[in-house]
DSSP file (Angstrom, degrees, kcal/mol; ACC not computed):
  #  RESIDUE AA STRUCTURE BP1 BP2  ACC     N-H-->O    O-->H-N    N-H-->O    O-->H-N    TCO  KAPPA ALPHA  PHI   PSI    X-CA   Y-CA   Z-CA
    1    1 A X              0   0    0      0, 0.0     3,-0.0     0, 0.0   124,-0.0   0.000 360.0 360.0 360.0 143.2   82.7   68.3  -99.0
    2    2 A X        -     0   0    0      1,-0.0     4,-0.2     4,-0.0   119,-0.0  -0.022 360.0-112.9 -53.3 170.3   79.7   70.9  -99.7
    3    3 A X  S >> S+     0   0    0      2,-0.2     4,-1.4     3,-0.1     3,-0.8   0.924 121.8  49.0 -44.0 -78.0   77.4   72.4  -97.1
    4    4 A X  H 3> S+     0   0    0      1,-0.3     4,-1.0     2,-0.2     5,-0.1   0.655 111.8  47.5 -42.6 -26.8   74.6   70.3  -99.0
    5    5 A X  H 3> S+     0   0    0      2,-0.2     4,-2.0     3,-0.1    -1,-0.3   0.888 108.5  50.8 -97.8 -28.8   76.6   67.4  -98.9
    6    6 A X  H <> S+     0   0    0     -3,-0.8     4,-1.2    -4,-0.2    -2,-0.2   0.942 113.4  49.5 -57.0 -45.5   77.5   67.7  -95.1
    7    7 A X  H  < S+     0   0    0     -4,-1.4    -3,-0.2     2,-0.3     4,-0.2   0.593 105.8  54.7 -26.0 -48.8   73.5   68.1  -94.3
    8    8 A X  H >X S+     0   0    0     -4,-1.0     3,-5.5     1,-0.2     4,-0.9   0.984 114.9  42.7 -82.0 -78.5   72.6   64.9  -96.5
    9    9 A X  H 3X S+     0   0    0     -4,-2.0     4,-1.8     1,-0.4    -2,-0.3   0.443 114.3  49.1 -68.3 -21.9   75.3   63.1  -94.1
   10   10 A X  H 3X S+     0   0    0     -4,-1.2     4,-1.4     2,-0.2    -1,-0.4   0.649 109.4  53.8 -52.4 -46.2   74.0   64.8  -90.9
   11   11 A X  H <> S+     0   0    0     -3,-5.5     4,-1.5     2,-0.2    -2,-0.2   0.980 107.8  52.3 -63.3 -56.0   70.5   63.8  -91.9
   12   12 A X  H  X S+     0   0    0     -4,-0.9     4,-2.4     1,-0.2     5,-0.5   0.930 105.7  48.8 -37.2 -75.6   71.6   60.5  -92.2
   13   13 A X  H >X>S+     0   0    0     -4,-1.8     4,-2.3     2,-0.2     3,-1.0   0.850 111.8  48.2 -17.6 -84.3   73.0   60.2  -89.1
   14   14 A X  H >X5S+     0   0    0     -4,-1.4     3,-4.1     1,-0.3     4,-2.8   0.747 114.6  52.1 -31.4 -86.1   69.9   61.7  -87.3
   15   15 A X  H 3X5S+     0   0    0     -4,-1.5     4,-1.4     1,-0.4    -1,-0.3   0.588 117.3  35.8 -42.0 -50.2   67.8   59.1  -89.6
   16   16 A X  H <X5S+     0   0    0     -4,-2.4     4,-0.9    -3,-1.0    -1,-0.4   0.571 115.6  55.3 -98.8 -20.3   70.0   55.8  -88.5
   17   17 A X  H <X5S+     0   0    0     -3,-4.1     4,-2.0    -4,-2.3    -2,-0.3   0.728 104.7  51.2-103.7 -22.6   70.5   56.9  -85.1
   18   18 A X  H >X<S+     0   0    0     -4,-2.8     3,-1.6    -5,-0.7     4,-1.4   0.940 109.8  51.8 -54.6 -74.0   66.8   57.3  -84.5
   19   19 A X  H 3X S+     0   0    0     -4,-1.4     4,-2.0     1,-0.3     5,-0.2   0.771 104.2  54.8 -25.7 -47.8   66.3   53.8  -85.8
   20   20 A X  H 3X S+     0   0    0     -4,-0.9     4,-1.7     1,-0.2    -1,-0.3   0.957 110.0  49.4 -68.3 -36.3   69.0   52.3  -83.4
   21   21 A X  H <X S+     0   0    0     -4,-2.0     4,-1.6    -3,-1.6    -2,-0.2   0.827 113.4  44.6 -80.2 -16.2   67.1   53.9  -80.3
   22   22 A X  H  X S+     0   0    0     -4,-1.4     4,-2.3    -5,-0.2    -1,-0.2   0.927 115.0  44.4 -51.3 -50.5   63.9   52.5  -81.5
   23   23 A X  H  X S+     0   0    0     -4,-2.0     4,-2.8     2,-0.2    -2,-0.2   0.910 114.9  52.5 -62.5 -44.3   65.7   48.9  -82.3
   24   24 A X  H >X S+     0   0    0     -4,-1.7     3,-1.6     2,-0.3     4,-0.8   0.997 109.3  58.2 -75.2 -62.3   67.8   49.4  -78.1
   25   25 A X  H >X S+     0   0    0     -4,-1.6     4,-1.9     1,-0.4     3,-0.6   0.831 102.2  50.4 -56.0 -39.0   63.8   50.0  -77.1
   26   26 A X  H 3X S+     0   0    0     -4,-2.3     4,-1.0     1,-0.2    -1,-0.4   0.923  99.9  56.7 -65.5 -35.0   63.0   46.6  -78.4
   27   27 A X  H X< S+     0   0    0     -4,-2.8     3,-1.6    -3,-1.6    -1,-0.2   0.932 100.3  63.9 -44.4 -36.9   65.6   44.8  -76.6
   28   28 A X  H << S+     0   0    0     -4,-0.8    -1,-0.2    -3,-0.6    -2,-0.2   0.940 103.9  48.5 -41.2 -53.0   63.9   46.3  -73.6
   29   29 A X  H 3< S+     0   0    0     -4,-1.9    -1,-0.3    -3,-0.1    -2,-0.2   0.805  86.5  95.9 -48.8 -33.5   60.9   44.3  -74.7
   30   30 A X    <<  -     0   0    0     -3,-1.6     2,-0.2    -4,-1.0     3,-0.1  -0.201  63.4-153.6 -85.0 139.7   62.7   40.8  -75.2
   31   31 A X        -     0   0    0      1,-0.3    -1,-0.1    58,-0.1    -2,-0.0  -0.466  51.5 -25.7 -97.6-174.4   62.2   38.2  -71.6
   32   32 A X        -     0   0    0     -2,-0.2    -1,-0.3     1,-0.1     2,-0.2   0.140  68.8-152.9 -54.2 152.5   64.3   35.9  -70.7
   33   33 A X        +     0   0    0     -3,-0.1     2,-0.3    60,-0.1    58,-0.1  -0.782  18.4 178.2-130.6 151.3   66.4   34.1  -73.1
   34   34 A X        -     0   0    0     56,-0.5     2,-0.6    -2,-0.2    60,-0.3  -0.998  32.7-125.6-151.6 145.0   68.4   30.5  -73.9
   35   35 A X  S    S+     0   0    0     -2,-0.3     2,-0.3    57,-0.0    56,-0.1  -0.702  71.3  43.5 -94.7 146.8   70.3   29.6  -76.9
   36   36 A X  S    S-     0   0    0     -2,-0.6    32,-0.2    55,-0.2    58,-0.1  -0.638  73.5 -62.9 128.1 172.6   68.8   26.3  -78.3
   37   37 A X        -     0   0    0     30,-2.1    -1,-0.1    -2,-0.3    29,-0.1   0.104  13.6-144.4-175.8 102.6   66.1   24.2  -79.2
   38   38 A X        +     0   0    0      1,-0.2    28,-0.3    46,-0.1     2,-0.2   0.717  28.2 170.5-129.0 112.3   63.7   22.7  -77.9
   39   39 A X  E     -A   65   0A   0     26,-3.2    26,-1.4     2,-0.0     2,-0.4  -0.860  23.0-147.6-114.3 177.9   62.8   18.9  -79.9
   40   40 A X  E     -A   64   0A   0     24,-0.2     2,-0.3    -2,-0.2    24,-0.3  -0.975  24.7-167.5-127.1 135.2   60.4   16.6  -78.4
   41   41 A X  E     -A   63   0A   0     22,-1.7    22,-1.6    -2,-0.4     2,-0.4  -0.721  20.3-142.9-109.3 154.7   61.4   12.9  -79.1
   42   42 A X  E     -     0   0A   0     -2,-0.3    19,-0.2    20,-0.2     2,-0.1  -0.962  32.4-145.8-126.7 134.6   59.9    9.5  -78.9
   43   43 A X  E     -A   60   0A   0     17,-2.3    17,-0.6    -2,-0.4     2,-0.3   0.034  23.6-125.5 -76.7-172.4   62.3    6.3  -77.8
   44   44 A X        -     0   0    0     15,-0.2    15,-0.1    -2,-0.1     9,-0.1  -0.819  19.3-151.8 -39.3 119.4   63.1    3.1  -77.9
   45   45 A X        -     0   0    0     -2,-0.3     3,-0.1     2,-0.2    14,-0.0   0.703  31.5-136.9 -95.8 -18.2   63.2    1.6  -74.4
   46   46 A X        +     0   0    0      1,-0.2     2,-0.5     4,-0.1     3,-0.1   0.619  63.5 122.6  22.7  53.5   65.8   -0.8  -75.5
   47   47 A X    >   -     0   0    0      1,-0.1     3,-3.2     3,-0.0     6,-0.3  -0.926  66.7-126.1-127.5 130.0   64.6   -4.0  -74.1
   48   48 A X  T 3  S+     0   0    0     -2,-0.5    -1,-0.1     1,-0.3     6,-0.1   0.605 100.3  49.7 -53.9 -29.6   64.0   -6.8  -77.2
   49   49 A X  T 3  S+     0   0    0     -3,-0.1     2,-0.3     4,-0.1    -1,-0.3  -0.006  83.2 109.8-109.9  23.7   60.4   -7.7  -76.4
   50   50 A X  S X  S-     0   0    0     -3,-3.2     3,-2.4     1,-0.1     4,-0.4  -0.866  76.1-123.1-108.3 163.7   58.9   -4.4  -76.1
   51   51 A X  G >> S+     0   0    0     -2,-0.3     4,-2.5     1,-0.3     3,-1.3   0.826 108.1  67.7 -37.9 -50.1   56.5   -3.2  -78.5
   52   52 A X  G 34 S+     0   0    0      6,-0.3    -1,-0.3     1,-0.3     6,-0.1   0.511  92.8  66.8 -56.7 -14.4   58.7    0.0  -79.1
   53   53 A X  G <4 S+     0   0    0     -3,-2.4    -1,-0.3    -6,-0.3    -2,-0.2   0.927 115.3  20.9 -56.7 -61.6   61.5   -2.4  -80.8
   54   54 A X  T <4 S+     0   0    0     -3,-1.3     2,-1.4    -4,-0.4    -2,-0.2   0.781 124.4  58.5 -97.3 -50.3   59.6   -3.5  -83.7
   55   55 A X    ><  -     0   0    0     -4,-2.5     3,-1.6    -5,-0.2    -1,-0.2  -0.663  49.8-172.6-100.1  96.3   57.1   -0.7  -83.9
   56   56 A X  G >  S+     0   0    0     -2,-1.4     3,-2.2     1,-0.3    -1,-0.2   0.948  90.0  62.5 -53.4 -52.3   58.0    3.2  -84.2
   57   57 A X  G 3  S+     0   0    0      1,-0.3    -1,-0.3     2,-0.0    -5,-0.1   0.566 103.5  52.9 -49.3  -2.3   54.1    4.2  -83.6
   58   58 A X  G <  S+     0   0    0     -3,-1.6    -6,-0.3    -6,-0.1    -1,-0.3  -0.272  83.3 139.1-141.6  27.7   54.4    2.6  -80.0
   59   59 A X    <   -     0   0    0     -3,-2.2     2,-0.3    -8,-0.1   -15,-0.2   0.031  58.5-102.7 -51.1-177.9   57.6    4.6  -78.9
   60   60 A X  E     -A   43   0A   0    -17,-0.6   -17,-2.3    -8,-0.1     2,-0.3  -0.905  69.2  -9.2-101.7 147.9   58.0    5.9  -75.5
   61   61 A X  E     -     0   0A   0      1,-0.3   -19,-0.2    -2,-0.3     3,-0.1  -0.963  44.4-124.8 132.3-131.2   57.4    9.8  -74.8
   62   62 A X  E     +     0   0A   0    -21,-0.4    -1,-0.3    -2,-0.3     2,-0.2   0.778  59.4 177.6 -54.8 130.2   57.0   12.2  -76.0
   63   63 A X  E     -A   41   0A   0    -22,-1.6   -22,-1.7    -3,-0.3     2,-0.5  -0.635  22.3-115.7-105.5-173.7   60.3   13.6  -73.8
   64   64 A X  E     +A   40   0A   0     15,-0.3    15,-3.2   -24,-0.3     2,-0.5  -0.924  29.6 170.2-120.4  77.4   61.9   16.8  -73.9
   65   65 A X  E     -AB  39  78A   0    -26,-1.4   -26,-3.2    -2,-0.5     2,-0.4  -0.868  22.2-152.6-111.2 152.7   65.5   18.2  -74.9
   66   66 A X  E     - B   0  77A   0     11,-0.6    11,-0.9    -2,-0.5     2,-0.5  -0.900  19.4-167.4-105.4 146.0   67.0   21.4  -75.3
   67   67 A X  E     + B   0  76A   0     -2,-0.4   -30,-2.1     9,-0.2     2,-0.3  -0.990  21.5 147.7-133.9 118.0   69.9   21.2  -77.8
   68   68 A X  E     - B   0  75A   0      7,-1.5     7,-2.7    -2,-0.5     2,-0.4  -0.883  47.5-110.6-151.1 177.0   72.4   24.2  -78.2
   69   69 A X  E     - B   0  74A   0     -2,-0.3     2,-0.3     5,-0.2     5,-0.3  -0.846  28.2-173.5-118.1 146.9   76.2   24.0  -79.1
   70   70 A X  E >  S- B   0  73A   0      3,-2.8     3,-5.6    -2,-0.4    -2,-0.0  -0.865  77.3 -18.2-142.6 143.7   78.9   24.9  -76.1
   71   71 A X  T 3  S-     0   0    0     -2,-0.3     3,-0.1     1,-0.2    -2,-0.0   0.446 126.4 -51.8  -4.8  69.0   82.3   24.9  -77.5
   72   72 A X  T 3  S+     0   0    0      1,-0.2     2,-0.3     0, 0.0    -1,-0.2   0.539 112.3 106.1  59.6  21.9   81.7   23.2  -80.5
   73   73 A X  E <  S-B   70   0A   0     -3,-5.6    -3,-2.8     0, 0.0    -1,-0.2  -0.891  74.7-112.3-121.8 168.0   80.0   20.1  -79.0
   74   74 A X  E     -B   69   0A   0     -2,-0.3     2,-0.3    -5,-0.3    -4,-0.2  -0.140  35.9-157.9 -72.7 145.6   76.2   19.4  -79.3
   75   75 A X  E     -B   68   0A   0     -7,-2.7    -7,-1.5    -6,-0.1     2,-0.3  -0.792   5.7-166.2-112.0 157.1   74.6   19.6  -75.5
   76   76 A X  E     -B   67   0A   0     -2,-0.3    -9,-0.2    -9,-0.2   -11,-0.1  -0.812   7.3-179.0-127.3 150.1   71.4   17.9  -74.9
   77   77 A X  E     -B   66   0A   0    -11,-0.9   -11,-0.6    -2,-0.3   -10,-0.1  -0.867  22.3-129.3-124.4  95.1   69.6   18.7  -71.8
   78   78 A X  E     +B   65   0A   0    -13,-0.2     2,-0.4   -12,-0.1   -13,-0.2   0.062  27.8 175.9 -31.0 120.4   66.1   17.1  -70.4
   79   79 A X        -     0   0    0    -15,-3.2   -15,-0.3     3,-0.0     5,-0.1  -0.970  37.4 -99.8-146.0 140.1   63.5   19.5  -69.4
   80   80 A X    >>  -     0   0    0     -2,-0.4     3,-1.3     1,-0.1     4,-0.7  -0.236  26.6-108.9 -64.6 158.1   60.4   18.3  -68.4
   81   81 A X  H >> S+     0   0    0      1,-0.3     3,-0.5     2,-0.2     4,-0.5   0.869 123.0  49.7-100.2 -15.4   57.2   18.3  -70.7
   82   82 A X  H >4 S+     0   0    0      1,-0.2     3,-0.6     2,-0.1     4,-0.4   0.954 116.1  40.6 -37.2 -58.3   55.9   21.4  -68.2
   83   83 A X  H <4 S+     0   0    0     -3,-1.3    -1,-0.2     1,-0.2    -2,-0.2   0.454  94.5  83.8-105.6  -4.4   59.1   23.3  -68.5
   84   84 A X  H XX S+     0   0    0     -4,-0.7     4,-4.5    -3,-0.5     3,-1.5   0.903  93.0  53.9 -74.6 -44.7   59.5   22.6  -72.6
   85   85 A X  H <X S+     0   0    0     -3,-0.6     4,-2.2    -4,-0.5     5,-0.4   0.842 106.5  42.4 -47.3 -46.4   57.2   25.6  -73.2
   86   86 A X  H 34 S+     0   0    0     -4,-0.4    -1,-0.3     2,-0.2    -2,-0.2   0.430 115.5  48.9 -95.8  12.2   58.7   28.0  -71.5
   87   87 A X  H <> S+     0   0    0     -3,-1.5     4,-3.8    -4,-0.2     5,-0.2   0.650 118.8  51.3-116.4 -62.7   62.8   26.7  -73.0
   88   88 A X  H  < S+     0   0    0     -4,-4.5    -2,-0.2     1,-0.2    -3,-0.2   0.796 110.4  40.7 -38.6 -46.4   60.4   26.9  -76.4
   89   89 A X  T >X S+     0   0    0     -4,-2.2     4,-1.1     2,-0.1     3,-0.9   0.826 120.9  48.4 -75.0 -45.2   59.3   30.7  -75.4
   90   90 A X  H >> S+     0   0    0     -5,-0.4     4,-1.2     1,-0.2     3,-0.9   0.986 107.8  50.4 -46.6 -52.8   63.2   31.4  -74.2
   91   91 A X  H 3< S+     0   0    0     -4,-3.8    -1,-0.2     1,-0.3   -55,-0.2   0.476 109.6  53.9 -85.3  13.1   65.0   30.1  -77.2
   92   92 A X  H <> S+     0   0    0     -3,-0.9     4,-1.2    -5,-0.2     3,-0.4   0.651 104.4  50.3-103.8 -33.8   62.7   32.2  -79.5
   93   93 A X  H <X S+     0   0    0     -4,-1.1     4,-1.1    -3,-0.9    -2,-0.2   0.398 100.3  67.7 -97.9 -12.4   63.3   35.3  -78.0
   94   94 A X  H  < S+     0   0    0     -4,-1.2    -2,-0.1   -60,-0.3    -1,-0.1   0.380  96.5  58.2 -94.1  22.0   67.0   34.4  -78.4
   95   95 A X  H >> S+     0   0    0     -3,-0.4     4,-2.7     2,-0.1     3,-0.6   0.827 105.0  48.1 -68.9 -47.5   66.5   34.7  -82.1
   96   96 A X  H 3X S+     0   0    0     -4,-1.2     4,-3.9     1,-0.3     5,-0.3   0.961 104.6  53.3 -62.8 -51.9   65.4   37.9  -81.8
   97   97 A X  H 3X S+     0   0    0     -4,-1.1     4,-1.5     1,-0.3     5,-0.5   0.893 114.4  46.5 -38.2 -38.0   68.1   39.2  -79.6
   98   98 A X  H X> S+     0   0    0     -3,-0.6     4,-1.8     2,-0.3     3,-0.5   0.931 116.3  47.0 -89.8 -46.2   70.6   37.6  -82.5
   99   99 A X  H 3X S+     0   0    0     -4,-2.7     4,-1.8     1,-0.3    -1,-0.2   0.982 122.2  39.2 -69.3 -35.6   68.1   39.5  -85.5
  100  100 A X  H 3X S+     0   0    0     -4,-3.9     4,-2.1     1,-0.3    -1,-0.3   0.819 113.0  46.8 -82.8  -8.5   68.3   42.7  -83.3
  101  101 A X  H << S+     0   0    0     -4,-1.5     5,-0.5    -3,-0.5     4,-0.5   0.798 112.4  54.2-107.3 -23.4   71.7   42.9  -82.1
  102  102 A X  H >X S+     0   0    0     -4,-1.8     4,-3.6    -5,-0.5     3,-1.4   0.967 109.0  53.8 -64.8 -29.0   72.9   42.0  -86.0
  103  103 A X  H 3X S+     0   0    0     -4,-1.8     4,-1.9    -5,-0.3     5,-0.3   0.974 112.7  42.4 -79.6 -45.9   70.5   45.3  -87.1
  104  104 A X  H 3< S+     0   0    0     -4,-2.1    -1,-0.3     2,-0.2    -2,-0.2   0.428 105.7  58.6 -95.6  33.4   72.3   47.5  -84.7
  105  105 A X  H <> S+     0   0    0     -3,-1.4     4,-3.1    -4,-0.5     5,-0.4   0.430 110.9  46.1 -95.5 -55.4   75.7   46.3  -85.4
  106  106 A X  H  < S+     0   0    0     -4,-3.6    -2,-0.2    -5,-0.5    -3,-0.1   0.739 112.4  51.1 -82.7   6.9   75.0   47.4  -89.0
  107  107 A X  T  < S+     0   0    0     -4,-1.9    -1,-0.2     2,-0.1    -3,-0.2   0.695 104.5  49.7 -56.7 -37.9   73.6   50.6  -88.0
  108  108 A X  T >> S+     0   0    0     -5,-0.3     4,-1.8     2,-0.2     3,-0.6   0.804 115.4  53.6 -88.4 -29.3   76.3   51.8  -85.7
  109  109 A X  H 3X S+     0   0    0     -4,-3.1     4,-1.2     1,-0.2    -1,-0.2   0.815 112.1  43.2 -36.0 -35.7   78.6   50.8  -89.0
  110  110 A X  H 34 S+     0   0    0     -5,-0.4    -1,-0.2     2,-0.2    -2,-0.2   0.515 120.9  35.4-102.8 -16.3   76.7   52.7  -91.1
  111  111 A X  H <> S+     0   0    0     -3,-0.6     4,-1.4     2,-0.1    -2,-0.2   0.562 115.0  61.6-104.1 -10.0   76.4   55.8  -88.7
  112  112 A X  H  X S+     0   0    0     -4,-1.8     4,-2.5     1,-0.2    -2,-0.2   0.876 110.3  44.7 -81.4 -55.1   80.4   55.0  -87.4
  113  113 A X  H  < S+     0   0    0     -4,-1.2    -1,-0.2    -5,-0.3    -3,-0.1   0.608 109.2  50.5 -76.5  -3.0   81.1   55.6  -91.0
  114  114 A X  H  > S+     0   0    0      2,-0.2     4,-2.3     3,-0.1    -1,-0.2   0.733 112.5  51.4 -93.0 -37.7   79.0   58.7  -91.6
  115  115 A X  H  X S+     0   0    0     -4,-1.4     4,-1.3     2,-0.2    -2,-0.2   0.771 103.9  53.7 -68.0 -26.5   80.6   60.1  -88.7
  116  116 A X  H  X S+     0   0    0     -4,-2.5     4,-1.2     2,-0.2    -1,-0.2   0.603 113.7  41.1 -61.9 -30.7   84.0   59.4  -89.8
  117  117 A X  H  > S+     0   0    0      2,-0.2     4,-2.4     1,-0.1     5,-0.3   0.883 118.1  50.2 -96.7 -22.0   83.5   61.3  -93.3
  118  118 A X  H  X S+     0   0    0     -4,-2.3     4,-2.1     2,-0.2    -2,-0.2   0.940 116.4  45.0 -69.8 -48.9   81.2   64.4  -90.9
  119  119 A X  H  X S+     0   0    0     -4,-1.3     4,-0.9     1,-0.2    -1,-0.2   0.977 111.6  51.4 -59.9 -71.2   84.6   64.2  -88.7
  120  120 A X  H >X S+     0   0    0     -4,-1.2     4,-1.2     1,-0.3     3,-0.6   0.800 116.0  39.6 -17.4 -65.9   86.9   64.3  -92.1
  121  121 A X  H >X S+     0   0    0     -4,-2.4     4,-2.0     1,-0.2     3,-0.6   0.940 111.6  55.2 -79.5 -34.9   85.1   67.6  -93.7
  122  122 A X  H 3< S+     0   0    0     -4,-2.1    -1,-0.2    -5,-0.3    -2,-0.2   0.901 109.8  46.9 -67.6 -38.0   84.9   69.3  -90.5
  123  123 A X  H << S+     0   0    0     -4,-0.9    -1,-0.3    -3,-0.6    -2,-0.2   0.744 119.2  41.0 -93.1 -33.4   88.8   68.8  -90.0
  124  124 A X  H <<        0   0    0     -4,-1.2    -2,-0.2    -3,-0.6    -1,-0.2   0.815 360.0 360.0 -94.7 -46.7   89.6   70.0  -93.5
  125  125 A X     <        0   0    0     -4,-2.0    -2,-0.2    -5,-0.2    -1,-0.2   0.599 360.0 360.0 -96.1 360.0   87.3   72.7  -93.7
């Protein structure tokens, strides 16, 4: 590999590993986290002679789940309509974690592999 071509990959590196310690700083940022999310529902009370039978506008509610997957089943969990906000606030900020952790998996690919051809010419030359 050239001088010039070792340089370009060298730059790179520098360029993509800056970016990954910016992206690590943001994790910093992220509060507490929940996989899931959050729906608010209206019932059915199931007794035949209440309104809610016959009439959807006249449900019961609004209640409160969180919904995430645990080894491949559905969970529902109740949270209260206080605590729905703050399961809302969670499970939003465990997108991000999932958007950031995907960008610095394909950053350290992409600088793993820069380092691998830097490694390569260095060993040859």
């Amino acid at each position: 590999m050239s001088r010039s071509g070792v340089r370009r990959l060298e730059q790179s590196v520098e360029r993509h590993s800056q970016r990954f310690r910016e992206l690590r700083r943001d994790l910093e940022q992220l509060q507490h986290f929940c996989k899931g999310t959050v729906l608010q529902r209206m019932m059915k009370c199931g007794k035949a002679h209440c309104a809610c039978a016959s009439d959807p506008t006249k449900r019961h509610g609004p209640y409160f789940e969180l919904t995430y997957k645990a080894n491949g089943k559905t969970v529902n969990v109740k949270v209260s309509p206080e605590a729905a906000p703050l399961y809302r606030a969670a499970s939003q900020q465990y997108r991000k974690l999932k958007v950031l952790l995907n960008r610095l998996d394909k950053l350290s690919q992409t600088i793993l592999r820069h380092q691998a051809k830097l490694a390569q010419s260095q060993r040859r030359g």
